[in-house]
C-alpha positions in Angstrom: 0.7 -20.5 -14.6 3.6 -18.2 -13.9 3.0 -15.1 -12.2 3.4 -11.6 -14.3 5.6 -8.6 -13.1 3.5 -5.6 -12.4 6.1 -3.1 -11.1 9.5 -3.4 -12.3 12.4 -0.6 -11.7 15.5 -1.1 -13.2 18.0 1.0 -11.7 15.9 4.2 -10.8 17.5 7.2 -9.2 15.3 10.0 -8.0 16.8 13.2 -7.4 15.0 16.2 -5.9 16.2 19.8 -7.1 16.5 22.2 -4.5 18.5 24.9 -2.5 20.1 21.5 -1.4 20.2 18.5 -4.0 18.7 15.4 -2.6 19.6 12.0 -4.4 16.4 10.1 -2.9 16.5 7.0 -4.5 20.1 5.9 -6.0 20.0 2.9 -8.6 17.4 0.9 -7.0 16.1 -1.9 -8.9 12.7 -3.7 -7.2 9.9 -5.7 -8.9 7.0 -7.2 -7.7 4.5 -10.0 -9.1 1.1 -9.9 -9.7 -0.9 -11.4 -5.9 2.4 -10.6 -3.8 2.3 -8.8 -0.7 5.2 -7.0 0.0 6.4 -4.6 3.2 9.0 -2.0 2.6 11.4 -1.2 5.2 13.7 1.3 6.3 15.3 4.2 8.7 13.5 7.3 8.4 14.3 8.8 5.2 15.7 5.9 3.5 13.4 6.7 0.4 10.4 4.3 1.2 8.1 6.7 0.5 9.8 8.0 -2.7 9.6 4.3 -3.8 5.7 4.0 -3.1 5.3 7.4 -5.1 7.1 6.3 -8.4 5.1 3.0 -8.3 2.1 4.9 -7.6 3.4 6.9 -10.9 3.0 10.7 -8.6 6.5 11.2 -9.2 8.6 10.0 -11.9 12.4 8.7 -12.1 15.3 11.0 -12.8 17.2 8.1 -14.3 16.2 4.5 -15.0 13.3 2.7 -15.9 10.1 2.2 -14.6 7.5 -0.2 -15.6 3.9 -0.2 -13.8 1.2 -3.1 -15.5 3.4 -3.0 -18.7 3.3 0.6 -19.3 5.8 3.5 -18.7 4.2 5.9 -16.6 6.7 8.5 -18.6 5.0 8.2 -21.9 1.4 8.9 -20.8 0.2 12.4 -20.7 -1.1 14.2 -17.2 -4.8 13.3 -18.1 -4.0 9.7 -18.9 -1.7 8.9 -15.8 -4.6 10.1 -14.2 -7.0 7.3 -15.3 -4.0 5.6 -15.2 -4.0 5.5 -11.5 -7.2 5.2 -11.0 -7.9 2.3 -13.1 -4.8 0.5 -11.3 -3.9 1.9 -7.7 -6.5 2.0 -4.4 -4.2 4.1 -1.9 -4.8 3.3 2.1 -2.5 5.9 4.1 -1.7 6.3 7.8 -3.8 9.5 7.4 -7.1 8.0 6.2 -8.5 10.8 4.4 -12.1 10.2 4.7 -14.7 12.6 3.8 -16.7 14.2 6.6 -19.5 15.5 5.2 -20.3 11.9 3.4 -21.3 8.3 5.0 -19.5 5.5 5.4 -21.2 3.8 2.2 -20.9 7.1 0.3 -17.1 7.2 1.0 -16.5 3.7 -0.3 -18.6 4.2 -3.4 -17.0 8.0 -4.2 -14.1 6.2 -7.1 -17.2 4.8 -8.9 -19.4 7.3 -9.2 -16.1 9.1 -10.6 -16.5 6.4 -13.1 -20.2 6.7 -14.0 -21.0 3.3 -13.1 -24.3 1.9 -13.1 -26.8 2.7 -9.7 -27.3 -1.3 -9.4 -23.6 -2.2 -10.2 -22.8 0.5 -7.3 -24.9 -1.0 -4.9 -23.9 -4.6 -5.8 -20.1 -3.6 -5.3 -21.1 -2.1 -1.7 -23.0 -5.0 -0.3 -20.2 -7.0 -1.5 -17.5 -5.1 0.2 -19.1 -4.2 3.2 -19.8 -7.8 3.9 -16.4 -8.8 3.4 -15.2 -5.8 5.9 -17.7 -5.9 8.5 -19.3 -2.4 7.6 -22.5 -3.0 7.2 -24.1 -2.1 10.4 -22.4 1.4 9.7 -22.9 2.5 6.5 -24.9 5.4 7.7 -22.3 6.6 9.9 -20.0 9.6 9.7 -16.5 9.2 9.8 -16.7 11.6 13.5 -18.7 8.7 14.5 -16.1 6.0 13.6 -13.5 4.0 15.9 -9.9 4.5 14.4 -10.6 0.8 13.0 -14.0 1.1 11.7 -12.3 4.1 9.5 -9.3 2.4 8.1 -11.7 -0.4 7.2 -14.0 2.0 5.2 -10.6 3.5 3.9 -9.5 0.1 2.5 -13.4 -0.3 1.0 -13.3 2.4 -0.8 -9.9 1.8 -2.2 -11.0 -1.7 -3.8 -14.6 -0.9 -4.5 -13.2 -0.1 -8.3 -10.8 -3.9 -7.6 -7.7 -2.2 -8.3 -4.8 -4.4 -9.9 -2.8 -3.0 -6.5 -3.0 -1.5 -3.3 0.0 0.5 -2.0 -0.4 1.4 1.9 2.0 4.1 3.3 1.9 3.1 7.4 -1.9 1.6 7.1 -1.7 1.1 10.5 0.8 4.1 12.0 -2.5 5.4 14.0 -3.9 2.1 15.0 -3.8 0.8 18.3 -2.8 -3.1 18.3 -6.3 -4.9 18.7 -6.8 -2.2 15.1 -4.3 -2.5 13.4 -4.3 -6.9 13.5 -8.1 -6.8 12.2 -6.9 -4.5 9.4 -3.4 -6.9 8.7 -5.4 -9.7 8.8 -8.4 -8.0 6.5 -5.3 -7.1 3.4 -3.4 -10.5 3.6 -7.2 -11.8 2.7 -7.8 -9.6 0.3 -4.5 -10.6 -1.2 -5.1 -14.2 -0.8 -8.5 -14.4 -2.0 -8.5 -11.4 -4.9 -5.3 -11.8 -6.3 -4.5 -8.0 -5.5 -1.0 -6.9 -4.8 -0.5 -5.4 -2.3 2.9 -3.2 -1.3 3.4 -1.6 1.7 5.6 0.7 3.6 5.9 0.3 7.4 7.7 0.8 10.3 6.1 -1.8 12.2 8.0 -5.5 12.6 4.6 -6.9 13.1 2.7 -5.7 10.2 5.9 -6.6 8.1 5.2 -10.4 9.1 2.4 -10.9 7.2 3.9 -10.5 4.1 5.2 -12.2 1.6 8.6 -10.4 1.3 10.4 -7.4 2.8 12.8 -5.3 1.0 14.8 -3.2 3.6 15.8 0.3 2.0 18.8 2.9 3.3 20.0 5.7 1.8 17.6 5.1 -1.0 20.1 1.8 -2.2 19.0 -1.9 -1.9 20.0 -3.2 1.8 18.6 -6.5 2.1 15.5 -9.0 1.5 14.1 -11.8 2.8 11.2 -14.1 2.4 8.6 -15.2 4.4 8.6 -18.9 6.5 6.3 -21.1 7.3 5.9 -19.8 10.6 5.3 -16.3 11.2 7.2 -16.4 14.6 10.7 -16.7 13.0 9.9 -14.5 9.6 9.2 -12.1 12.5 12.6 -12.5 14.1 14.7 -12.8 10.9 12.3 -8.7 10.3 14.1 -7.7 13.8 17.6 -9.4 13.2 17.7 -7.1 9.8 16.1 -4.0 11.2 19.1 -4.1 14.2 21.3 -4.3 11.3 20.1 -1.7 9.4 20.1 1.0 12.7 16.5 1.9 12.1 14.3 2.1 14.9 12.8 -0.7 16.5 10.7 1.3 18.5 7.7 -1.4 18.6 8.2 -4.8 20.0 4.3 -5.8 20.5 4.0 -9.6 20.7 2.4 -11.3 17.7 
């Protein structure tokens, strides 16, 4: 069975109006497959995050095409790319955005009861994903209450309680320290193994790059390079560094793997 495109861009240029025009994106042509996980790389301001907000169907094209799950974002109304998004996208930033005055449980199940789902199919959905993320001994917590791990964990349960067809993550683990932000790598790449769920992601990080499936490396908002992962994660790791000292981006974080 061949896998479908979800997000396809066909020469996209993005071009912020302003006291100062700002070409963001410039032609950029990027697809991705239905169950890939993909990192998205680049100097600061490169356009990475101008990518992940067209996908996400937040900002629009100037020029060129863009096809999310085999719709254009451009004809749908404001109320439609709405449900659009919700229906399709769960969104895990470096700020995670949680809730204070609502539990753990109550923060993951918030898209649903958005939805109107059923009290039983809610509860189902929670035990599930709390199993699989090692929350359930704190459901009842607050997020002031929460290790910097134990929150991005609930952040990533609540955005595939509704199983989302994709998860884009803007720096999921920017804030994390390193014991973190491997338990949360390791958590997505099994999601994305074991749900199907594609997952793309913009990061900094050499090491979180790794456990993808492919990076596209972004500058000036143009294509700069890609490459695909090996068998070993060692040398995809390396080939992630040799392209990043090519590109003149900042390799500010050398952790070992």
């Amino acid at each position: 069975m061949t896998a479908q495109r979800i997000v396809e861009l066909t020469e996209v240029t993005k071009i912020y109006e302003g006291k100062v025009m700002h070409r963001a994106l410039n032609r950029l042509d990027f697809e991705a497959e239905e169950g890939e996980f993909v990192a998205i790389m680049g100097p600061s301001g490169s356009g990475k995050t101008t990518l992940l907000n067209l996908i996400s169907t937040i900002d629009l094209p100037t020029y060129g095409k863009l096809v999310v799950n085999g719709i254009e974002p451009e004809v749908l109304s404001q109320n439609e790319l709405a449900l659009f998004r919700r229906h399709n996208f769960g969104f895990v930033f470096q700020d995670i955005n949680l809730l204070h005055m609502l539990t753990v449980e109550e923060n993951i199940v918030l898209p649903l009861t958005l939805d109107g789902l059923p009290l039983h199919e809610m509860e189902r959905r929670v035990k599930k994903i709390s199993a699989q993320l090692h929350l359930k001994e704190i459901l009842n917590r607050r997020p002031d209450e929460l290790s910097g791990g134990q929150a991005q964990r609930t952040a990533i349960g609540r955005a595939l309680i509704h199983q989302p067809k994709m998860i884009l993550a803007d720096e999921p683990t920017g804030n994390l320290d390193s014991k973190s932000a491997k338990d949360v790598l390791e958590l997505l790449s099994h999601v994305n193994e074991t749900e199907r769920t594609t997952i793309i992601m913009v990061t900094h990080d050499p090491i979180a790059a790794s456990y993808c499936d492919r990076v596209l490396f972004i500058k000036d908002g143009e294509f700069f390079n890609e490459i695909y992962k090996d068998e070993r994660r060692q040398t995809f790791f390396q080939r992630i560094l040799n392209v990043l000292s090519l590109l003149g981006g900042n390799v500010h974080d050398l952790r070992t793997l």
